[in-house]
C-alpha positions as CSV (number, residue, x, y, z in Angstrom):
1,X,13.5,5.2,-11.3
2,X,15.7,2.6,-9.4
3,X,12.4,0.1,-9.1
4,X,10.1,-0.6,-11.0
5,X,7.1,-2.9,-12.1
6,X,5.0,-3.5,-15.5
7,X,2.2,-1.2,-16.2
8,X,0.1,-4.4,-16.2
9,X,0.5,-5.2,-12.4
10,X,0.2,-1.7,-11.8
11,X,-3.0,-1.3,-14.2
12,X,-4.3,-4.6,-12.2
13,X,-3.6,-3.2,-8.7
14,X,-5.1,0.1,-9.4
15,X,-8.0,-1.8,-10.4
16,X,-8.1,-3.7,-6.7
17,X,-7.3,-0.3,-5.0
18,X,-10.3,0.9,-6.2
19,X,-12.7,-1.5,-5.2
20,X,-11.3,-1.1,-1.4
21,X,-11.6,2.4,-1.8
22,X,-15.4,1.8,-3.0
23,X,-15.8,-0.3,-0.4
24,X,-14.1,1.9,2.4
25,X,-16.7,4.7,1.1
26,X,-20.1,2.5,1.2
27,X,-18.6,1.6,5.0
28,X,-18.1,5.5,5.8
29,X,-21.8,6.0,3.8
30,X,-23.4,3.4,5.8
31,X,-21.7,4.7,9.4
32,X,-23.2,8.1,8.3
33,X,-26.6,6.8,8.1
34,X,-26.6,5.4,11.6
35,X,-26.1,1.6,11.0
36,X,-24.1,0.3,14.3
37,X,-20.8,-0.1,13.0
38,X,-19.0,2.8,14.8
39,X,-16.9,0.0,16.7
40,X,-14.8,-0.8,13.7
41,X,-14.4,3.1,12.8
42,X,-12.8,6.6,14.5
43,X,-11.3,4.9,17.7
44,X,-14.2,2.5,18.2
45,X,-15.7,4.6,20.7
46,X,-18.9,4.7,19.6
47,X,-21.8,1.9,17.9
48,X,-23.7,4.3,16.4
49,X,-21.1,7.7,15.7
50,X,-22.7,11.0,17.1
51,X,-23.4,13.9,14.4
52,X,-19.9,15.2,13.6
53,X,-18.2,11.8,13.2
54,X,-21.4,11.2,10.9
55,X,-20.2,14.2,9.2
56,X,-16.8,13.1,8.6
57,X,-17.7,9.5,7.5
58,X,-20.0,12.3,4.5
59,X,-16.4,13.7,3.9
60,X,-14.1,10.3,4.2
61,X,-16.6,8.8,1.6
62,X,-16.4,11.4,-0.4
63,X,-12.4,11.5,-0.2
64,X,-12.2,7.5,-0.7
65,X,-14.6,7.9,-3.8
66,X,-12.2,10.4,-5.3
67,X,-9.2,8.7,-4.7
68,X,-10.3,5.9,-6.4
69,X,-11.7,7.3,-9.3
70,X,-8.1,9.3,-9.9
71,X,-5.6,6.2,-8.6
72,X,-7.8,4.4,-11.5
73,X,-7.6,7.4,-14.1
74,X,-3.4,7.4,-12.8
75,X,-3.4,3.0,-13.3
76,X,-3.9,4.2,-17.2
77,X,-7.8,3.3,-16.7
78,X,-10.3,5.6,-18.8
79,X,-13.1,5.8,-16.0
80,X,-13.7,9.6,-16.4
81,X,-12.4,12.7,-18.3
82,X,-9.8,13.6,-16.2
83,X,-6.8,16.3,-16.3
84,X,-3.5,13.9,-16.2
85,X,-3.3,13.0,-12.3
86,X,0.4,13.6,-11.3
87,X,2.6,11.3,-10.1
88,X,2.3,12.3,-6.2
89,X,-1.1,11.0,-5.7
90,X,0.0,6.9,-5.6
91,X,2.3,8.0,-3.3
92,X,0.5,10.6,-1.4
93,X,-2.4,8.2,-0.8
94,X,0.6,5.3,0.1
95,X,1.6,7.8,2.8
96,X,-1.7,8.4,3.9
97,X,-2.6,4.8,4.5
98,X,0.8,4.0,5.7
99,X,0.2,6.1,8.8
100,X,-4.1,5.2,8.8
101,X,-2.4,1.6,9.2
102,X,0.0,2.9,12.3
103,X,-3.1,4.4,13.9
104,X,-5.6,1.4,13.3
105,X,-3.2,-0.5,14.6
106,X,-2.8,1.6,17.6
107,X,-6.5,1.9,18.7
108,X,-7.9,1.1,21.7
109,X,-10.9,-1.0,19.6
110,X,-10.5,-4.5,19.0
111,X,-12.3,-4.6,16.1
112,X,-10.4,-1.5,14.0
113,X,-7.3,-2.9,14.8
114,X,-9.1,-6.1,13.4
115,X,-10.8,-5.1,10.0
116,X,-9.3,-1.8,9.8
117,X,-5.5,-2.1,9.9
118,X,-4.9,-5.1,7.1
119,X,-7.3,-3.3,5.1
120,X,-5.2,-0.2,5.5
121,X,-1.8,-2.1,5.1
122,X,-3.3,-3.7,2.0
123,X,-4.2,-0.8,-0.4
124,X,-1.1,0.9,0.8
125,X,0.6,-2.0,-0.7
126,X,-1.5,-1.5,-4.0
127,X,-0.8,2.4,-4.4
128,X,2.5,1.7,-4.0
129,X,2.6,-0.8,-6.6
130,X,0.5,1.9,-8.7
131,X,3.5,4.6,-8.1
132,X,6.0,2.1,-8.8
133,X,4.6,1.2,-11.9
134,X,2.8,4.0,-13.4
């Protein structure tokens, strides 16, 4: 690999990764029980998100839980039995929030753009420094 950093900063970030991702899925959780924060989520277009947004904020917390549990498991954390996670998923999830940041900073609401788009930009930065190091 032509760059790379210690296991330790990579062990710490895919510590701090986690937590976001934790936190990402208690936001999507409490969106899908109805609590007005639909502004700040899927294109702000809503307060409260209708039915099938509720559905995917079920699925996005359910994705976000995941993804934490196996960047940690990938960080050289023993959270769960796990099969070895592979080297793509740092980067896949990198690449995911590298383009959820391009969008959240493309949406028409204010407050996605706001909360939304450092927070992406941030554990992008973190699963990168997980791939990096890991």
């Amino acid at each position: 690999m032509l760059f790379a950093i210690p296991t330790s900063t990579a062990h710490h970030a895919g510590v701090a990764a986690a937590v976001g991702f934790f936190l990402l899925a208690a936001f999507q959780v409490a969106l899908a029980l109805g609590v007005p924060w639909g502004r700040a989520a899927w294109g702000g277009a809503h307060e409260r998100l209708p039915t099938g947004l509720r559905i995917a904020s079920v699925l996005a917390a359910l994705f976000w839980t995941a993804a934490a549990v196996a960047l940690l498991a990938r960080a050289g954390h023993e959270v769960v039995p796990l099969p070895t996670i592979g080297s793509w998923l740092p980067w896949t999830l990198f690449g995911l929030l590298g383009i959820g940041t391009l969008m959240n900073l493309a949406s028409r609401s204010r407050l996605e753009r706001l909360i939304q788009t450092p927070g992406a930009a941030t554990l992008a930065v973190l699963c990168l420094l997980v791939a990096l190091g890991s």
